[in-house]
Structure formats: structure tokens, C-alpha cells
C-alpha positions in Angstrom: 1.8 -15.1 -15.7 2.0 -11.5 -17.1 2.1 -12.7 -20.6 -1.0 -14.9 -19.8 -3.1 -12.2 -18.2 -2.5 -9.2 -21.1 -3.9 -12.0 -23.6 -6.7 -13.1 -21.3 -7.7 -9.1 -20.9 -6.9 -8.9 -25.3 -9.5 -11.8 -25.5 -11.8 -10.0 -23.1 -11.4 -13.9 -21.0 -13.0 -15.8 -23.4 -14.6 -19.3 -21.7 -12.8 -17.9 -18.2 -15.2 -16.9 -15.4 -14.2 -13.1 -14.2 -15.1 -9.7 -12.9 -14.0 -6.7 -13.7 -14.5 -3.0 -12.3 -13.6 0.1 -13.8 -13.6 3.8 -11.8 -12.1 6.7 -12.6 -11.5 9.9 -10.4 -10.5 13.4 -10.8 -8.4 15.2 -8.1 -5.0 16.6 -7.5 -4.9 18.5 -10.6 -5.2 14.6 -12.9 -7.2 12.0 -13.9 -6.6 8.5 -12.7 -8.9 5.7 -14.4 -8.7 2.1 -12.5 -9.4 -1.0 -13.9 -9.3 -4.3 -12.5 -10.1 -8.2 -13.9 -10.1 -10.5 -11.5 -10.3 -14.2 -12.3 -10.2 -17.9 -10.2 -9.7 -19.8 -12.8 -6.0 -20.0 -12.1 -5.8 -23.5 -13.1 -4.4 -22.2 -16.3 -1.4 -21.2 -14.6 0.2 -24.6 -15.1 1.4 -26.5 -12.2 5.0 -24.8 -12.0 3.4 -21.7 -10.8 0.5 -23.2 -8.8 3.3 -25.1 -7.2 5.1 -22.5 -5.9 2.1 -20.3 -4.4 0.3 -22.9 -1.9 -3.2 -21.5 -1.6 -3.3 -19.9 -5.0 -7.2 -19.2 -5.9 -7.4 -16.2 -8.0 -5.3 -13.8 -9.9 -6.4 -10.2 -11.1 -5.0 -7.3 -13.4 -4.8 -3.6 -12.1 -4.7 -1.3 -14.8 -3.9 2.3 -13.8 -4.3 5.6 -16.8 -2.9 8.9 -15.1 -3.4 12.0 -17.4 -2.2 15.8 -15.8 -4.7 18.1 -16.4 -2.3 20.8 -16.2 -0.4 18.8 -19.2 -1.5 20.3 -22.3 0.9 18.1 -24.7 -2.0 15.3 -23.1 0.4 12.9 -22.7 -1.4 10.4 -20.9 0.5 7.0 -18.4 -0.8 3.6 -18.3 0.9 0.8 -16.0 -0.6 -2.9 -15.2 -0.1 -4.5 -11.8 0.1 -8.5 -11.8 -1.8 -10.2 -8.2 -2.1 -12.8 -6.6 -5.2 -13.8 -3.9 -6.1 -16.9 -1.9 -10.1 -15.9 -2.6 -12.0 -17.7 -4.7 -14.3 -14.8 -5.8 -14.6 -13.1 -9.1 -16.1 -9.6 -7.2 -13.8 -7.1 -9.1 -15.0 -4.3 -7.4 -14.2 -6.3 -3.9 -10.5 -7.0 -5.1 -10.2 -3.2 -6.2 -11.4 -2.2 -2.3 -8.7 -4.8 -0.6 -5.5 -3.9 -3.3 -6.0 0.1 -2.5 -6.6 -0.2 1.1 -3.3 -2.1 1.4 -1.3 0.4 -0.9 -3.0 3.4 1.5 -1.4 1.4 4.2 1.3 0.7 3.0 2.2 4.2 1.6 0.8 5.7 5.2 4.1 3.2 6.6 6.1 4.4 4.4 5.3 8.3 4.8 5.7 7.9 8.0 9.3 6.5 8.2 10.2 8.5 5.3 8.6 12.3 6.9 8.7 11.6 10.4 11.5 9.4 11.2 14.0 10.7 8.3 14.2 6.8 6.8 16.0 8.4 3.5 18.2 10.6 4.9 20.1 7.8 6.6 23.7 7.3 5.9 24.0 3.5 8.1 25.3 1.4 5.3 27.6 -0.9 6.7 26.5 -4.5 8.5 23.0 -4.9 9.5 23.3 -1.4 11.2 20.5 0.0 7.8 18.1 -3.1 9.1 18.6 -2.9 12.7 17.8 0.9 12.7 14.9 0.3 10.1 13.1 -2.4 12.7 13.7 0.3 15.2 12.1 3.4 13.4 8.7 0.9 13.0 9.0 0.1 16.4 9.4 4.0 17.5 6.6 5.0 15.0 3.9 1.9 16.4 4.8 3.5 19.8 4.3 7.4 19.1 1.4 6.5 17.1 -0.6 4.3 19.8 0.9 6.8 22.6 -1.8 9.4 24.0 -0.4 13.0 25.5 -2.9 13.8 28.4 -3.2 17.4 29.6 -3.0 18.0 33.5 -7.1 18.1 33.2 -7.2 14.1 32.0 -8.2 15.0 28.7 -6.3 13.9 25.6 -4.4 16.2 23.4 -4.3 16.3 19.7 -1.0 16.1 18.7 0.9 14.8 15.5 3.5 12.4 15.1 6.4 15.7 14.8 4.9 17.3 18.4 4.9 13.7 20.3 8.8 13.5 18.8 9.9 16.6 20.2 7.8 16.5 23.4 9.9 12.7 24.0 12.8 15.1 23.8 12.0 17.2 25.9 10.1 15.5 28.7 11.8 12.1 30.5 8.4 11.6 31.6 7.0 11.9 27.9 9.7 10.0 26.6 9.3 6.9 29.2 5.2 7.4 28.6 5.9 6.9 25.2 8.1 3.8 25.1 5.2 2.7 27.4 2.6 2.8 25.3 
């Protein structure tokens, strides 16, 4: 499929109905430039891979190019990213919106368990202990996440993920609101 889609993009999709969307941003100290093709013509695929992904209506090319600012050798990073959609639709700029809200998701998860609940410093290895644990660290997150610290007054207080952890261990009652929520 990877091999497929680099020619398509070479051949600009030549006779293939597509979209494509190009932005490019400046912040952090770099310059990212996104650009995505988006096709449903996946018929092209051949029936080995259409076979194997029930549902399969479109595929689309993300094409990221990172360059540091602060770099002055202006070396300059370009990496493609292969996907696969069940929507028929050819709106690039749709299937850009919908790939980068799941990667902020997804890295937001992944802070998250990583920052808060110490996910890399763990040393289980042996069994299913590593997997166990892991399920339990989402589980613990969802809850201090959705959980609401309420000042003697009623009012909700702002607090981050790192307060609501330590106020569970100091507080039984925090801690059983918590696994309550």
C-alpha cells in the first residue's frame, strides 16, 4: 500500500479522484508543514488488502516537514504516515482535522500515564503483572480526571491531576470520592 501511495502522490493521482490539504505552522522554536492526499478510490488496492480491512473506503498520505529554527546547519525532517478510513470522502482538509485530533488524544493518554502515573518508570516485567497494572493506571487516570474536589462552600476546586493524587493520599474520604467518581 505504501509503495502504491508514494507513486500515486509522484503522479500527482492521475485519473484517481482525491483531495489534498497543505498547512504549515510556526511555533515551539520550528516549522512543521502538513500535507495530506486523501483518496476513495481504494479499489486499486487489489482484493488481498481490501479483504483484510472489511469497510475499507478511503486511504490517505500524511506527509509531515519539521525544520528547527534554532538549527542553522538547516537540516530539515520529512516522514509519511500510511491510513486507512471507512469514509467515502475526498475532503483533505476533513481527514487532516480527524488524524490530529486523534494523535492529540492519544498523546494527551499517553502524557498522562507517562507524567502523572509514572507508566515508564515501571519495573513489572514478569506475567501479565506490566498489563494488569497498565489497565489499572487508565482506570485510576479516567477516575481522577472525571473526579471533582468540592470546597466546604459547594464550589469546585481547580485542581490538577498531581494535587487530586496526593490529596487521595492523604484524605480516605478523597480517596473513596475518587474511586467514586
Amino acid at each position: 500500500m505504501k509503495s502504491l501511495l508514494d507513486d500515486a502522490i509522484l503522479e500527482k493521482f492521475k485519473g484517481m479522484r482525491h483531495g489534498f490539504f497543505e498547512e504549515t505552522d510556526e511555533s515551539h522554536g520550528r516549522r512543521q508543514t502538513r500535507r495530506v492526499w486523501v483518496t476513495n478510490e481504494a479499489n486499486w488496492l487489489g482484493e488481498e488488502v481490501l479483504s483484510a480491512w472489511s469497510g475499507l473506503a478511503s486511504v490517505a498520505v500524511v506527509e509531515s516537514v519539521r525544520q528547527d529554527l534554532g538549527d542553522t546547519s538547516g537540516k530539515v525532517a520529512t516522514e509519511r504516515c500510511y491510513y486507512i478510513s471507512i469514509h467515502n470522502a475526498v475532503d483533505a482538509a476533513h481527514m487532516a482535522e480527524g488524524i490530529r485530533g486523534h494523535w492529540g488524544v492519544e498523546n494527551s493518554l499517553h502524557w498522562g500515564l507517562d507524567v502523572q502515573m509514572e507508566e515508564d518508570q515501571s519495573r513489572l516485567r514478569e506475567k501479565h503483572g506490566a498489563e494488569n497494572f497498565s489497565h489499572l493506571r487508565r482506570i485510576a487516570l479516567n477516575k481522577l480526571k472525571r473526579w471533582e474536589i468540592r470546597k466546604p462552600n459547594g464550589k469546585i476546586m481547580q485542581a490538577g491531576l498531581h494535587l487530586k493524587q496526593q490529596s487521595c493520599g492523604w484524605s480516605r474520604k478523597f480517596l473513596l470520592e475518587a474511586l467514586l467518581a
